[in-house]
N, C-alpha and C positions, 0 to 999 in steps of 0.2 A: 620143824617147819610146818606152820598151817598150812594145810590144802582146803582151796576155797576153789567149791566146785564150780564151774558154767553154768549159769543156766542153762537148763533142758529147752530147744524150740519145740513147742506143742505143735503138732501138726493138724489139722482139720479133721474131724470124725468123717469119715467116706460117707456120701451119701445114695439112697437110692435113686436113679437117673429119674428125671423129671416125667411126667404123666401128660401127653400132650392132649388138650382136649378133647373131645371126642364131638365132631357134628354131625346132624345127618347132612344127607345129599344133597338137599333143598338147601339149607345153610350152610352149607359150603359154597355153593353153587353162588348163591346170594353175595358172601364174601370175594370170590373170585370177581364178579362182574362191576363188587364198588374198588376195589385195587385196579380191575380194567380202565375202569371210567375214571380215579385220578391218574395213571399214567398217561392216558389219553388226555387228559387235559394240561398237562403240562406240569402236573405238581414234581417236585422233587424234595430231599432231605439237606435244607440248609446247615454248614459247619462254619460259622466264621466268628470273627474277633468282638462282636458285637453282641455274644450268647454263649456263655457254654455250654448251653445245652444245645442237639439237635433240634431245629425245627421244621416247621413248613414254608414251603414256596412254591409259589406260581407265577408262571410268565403275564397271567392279566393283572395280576396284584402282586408285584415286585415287590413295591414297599410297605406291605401288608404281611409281613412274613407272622405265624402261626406258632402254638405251640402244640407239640406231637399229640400231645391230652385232647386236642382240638377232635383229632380222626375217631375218637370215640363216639363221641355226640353225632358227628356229621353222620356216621357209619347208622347211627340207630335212626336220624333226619332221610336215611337212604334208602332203610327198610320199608321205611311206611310210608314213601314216598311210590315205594313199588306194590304198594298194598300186602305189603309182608308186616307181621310180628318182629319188632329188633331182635337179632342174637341174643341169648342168653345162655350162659354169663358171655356177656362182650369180649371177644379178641379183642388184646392188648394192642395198641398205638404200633408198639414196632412192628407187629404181624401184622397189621393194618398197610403199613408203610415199605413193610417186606421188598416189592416189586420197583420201590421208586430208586431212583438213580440219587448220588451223594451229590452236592455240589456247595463250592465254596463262596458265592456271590453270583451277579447278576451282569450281563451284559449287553449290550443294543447292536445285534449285527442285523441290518435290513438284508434280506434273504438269505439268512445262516440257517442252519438246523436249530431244532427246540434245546439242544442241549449241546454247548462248544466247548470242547477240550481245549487249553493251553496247549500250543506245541511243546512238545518234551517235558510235560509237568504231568500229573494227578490230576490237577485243578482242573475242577468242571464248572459252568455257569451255564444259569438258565437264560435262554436268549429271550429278552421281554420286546422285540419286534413285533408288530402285528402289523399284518396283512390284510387289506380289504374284502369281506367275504361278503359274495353279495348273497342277500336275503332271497332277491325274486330275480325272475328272469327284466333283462334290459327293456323298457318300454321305448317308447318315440320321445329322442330328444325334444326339451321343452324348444319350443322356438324363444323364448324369453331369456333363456340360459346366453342363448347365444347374442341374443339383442341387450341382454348386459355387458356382454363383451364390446359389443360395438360402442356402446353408447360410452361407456369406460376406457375406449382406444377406439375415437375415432379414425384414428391413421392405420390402415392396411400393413403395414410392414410393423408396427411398434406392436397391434394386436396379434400378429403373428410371432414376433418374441418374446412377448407374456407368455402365451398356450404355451409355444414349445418350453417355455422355462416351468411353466407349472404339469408339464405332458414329461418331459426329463426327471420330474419329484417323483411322478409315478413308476412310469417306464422303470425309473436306476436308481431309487435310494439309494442304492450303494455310493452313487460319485456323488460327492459334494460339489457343487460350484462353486470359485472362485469370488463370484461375481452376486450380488442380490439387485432387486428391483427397488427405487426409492420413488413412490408415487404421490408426488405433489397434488392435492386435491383442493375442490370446495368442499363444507362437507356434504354429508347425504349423498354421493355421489355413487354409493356401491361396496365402499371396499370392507366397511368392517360385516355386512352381509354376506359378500361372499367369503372373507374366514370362518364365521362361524356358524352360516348356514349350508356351506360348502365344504370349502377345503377340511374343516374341523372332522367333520362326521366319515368323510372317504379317508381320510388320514388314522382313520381309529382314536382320536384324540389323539393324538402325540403332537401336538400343538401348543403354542402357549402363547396368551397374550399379556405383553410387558411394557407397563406405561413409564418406569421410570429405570435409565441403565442402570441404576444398582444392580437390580431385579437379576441383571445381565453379567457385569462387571466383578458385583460385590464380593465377598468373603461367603462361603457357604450358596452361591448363586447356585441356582440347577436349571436352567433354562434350557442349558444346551445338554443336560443331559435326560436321555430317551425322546429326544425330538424330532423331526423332522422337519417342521416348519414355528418361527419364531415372530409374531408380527411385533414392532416395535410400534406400538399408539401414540404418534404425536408426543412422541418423548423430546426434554429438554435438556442440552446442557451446551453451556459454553467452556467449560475445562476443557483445555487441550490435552491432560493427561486423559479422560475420559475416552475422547475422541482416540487419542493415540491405543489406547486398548479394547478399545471399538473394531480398530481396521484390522489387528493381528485376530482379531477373532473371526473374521469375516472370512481370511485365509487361511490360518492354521486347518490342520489335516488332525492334532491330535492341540489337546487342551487342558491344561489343571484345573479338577475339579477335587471341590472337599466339601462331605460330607460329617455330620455332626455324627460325633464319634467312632468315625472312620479315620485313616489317616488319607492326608490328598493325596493324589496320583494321577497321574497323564490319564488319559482316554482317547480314544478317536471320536471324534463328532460327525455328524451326519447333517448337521443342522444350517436348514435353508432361512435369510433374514429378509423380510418383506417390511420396509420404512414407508410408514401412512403418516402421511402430515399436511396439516392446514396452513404450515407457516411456506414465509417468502424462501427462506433460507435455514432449513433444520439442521443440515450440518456443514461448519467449512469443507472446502473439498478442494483439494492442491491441481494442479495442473497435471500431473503426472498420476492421478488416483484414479484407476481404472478398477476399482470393488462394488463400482453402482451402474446402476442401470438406470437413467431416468425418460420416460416418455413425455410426452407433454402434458401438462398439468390437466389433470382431471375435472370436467366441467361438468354443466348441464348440457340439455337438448334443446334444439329449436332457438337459441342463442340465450334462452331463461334465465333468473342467474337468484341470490335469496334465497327467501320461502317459496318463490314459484316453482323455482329450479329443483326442488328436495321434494316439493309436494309431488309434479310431473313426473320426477325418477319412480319414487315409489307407487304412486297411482297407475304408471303403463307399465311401467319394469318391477322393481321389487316384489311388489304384492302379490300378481299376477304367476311370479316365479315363486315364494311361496306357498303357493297353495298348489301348483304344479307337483313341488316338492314334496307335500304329501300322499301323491299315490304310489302305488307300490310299482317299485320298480324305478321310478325317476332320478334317485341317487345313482342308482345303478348304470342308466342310461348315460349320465355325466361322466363316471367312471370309465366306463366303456369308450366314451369322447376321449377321455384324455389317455386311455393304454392305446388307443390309435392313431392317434397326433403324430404325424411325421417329424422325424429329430431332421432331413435334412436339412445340413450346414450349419447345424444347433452345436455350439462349441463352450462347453460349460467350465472352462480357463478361458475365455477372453471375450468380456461384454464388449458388443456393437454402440459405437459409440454417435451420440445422439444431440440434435441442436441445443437442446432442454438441457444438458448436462455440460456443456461448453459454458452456457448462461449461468447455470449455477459454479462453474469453477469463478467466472467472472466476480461475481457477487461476494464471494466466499473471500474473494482480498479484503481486509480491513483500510481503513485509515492510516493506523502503523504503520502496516505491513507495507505498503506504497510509501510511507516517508521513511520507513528505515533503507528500501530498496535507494531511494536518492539519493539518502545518504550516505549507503557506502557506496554507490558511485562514484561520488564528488570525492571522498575518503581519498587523502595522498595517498598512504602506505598500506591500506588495507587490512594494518593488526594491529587493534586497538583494543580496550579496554570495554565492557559494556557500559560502563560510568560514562565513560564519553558517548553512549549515544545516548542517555540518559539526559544529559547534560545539553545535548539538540533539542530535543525535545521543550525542555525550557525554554531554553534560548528563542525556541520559535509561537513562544505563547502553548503549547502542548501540554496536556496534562502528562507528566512524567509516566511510564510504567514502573512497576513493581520490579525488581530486581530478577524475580521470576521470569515476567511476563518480556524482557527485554534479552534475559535468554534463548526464549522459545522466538521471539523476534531475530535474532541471527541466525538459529537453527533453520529456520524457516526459508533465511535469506541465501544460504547455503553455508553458511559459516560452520566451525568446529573449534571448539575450546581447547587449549592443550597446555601445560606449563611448560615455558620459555626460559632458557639459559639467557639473562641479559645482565652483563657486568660481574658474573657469580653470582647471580639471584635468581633462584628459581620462580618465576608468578605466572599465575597464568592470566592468557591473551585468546583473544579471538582472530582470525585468519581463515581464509576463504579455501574448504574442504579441498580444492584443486591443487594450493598451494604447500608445499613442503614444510616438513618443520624448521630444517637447516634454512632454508628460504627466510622464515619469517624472522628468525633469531637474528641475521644475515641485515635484514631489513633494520632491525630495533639496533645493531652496533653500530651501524652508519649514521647514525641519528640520534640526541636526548629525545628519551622518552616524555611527550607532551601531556600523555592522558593521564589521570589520576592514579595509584594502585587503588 
């Protein structure tokens, strides 16, 4: 019998233990205070699905992440920035990074710590919240500041439920409302001045402005994520699916978002929606939709209306508070308005509801939507087929809807689709959500079915 031996596993040559470098005092000293200064600024050592390598992060530039190679250069940008000589030979990246915390992604808690732990995980994230820091001390509020507000809400009580709604953003990121402001205007009026010479800059950007729902809606959308205020600009659309994923977003507490090459995941949002529009009627609004807030439509002064009306806002108001706004301390002063704003009776789950928003639930009925309500009024049996109301619509000179659109016309009307037991044939029938399904089957055996399948 041949003996064929094992290989032998060679094992590593032992080596002598590593030589750690040697600096003087001063360069030590040097290193210790740029490890201070990115701790202190929020950097940490990102690990996630996106890299396999470690990198950098920081809560101002989340989506900016780094590679570790980076802290070299910055480290020698830091030396001569203190009027020192760079180290030489340069500390390695991971000695560099030695002091920073691990973390596996990013998250947006408004008043969380710079760095949140999952309960019962590892898992660390860098909190990219920021916080208003004021530069200078608070000057004398502008008087202009607040004669935009007026002239923007002439009505006492409506300009008192803006503030506290924009004094609420400040005060408690943390709670979301239920409820947004939809401010019908002329233009020139004010409003896209105050987002982004106002609210934008005290908000630390986490702001966004979206002229079209996709922007909001779509596949890879990120509006709602690290925001706190989302103005929507005279956006358009008549899709009732749009609309319908419009509202759930307004209330949801948490939200799927997906990022490119990330996978999607829930979140919590924090994100306030302020609707600016020039139109008569921007979105339908049912009887029963309490997610808006609307004031009375936004005007001029002194009863103006045009170019007069746009030139006078900005020649007493605008301009006047722009240049306000450039001295130091006047942002500040604004700020300070609204951490002081009184929340009494400010209830952020249940907007106050307002003549302007009554008018617009009014408006928001269609043409359809009033003939299909007639018609299943007059409707014998109540469960019928959508072809038959289809088929009214002709009958009365009406341009037909779409099969679609004739769906969302019963949903609307309170109707609910369901397949019906009729003769041993399963089809399905429309039938008024109050009504049973034994009910309507009930209905269809007592009777030849008249409507079309």
């Amino acid at each position: 019998m041949t003996v064929v031996p094992l290989p032998v596993r060679q094992e590593p040559e032992p080596t002598a233990p590593s030589t750690q470098q040697q600096y003087t005092f001063a360069q030590g000293e040097l290193i210790k205070q740029y490890q201070a200064y990115l701790a202190s600024a929020g950097y940490a050592k990102l690990y996630n699905a996106a890299s396999p390598y470690p990198r950098v992060i920081s809560g101002a530039a989340p989506h900016e992440p780094l590679p570790m190679a980076w802290l070299s250069g910055d480290f020698a940008d830091f030396c001569r920035e203190q009027g020192k000589q760079p180290v030489r030979p340069a500390p390695s990246p991971d000695y560099l990074a030695d002091r920073l915390q691990s973390v596996t992604g990013t998250i947006f808690l408004p008043k969380g710590p710079a760095i949140v732990r999952a309960k019962g995980t590892r898992h660390r994230y860098v909190n990219t919240y920021r916080e208003f820091v004021p530069e200078h001390p608070p000057c004398k509020l502008s008087a202009h500041f607040l004669a935009l507000l007026e002239c923007m809400f002439p009505d006492h009580d409506e300009r008192h439920t803006f503030t506290q709604y924009l004094a609420h953003m400040f005060q408690q990121p943390e709670v979301r409302p239920s409820w947004h402001p939809m401010l019908l205007s002329e233009t020139g009026t004010g409003k896209g001045f105050l987002f982004n010479s106002i609210l934008t800059p005290l908000l630390c950007k986490q702001t966004m402005l979206v002229k079209k729902y996709s922007e909001l809606v779509g596949r890879f959308a990120n509006a709602m994520d690290g925001t706190i205020l989302v103005q929507l600009d005279d956006c358009k659309s008549g899709r009732a699916d749009t609309q319908t994923q419009l509202k759930s977003l307004m209330t949801e507490e948490r939200v799927l978002l997906e990022q490119k090459g990330l996978a999607a995941g829930m979140v919590t949002t924090y994100t306030r929606f302020i609707l600016a529009s020039n139109e008569e009627v921007p979105l339908n609004i049912d009887d029963t939709d309490r997610r808006w807030w609307i004031p009375k439509r936004l005007g001029y002064s002194q009863g103006l209306s045009g170019d007069e009306g746009r030139k006078e806002r900005v020649r007493n108001v605008i301009q006047p508070l722009s240049d306000d706004l450039k001295h130091e301390g006047a942002l500040e002063a604004i700020h300070d308005y609204f951490m002081r704003y009184p929340l009494d009776g400010f209830n952020p789950k249940s907007a106050p509801m307002t003549e302007t928003l009554r008018e617009q639930i009014t408006k928001s009925i269609t043409q359809e939507q009033v003939f299909t309500t007639d018609f299943l009024e007059e409707h014998a049996t109540k469960v019928l087929k959508s072809g038959a109301l289809g088929g009214a619509f002709s009958k009365n000179g009406l341009n037909k809807p779409s099969n679609k659109a004739l769906s969302e016309l019963l949903a609307y009307a309170g109707y609910r689709q369901e397949l019906l037991d009729v003769n041993g044939h399963r089809t399905r029938w429309w039938f008024p959500v109050a009504m049973r399904r034994h009910e309507a089957e009930a209905i269809l055996a007592a009777q030849e079915p008249q409507e079309p399948f």
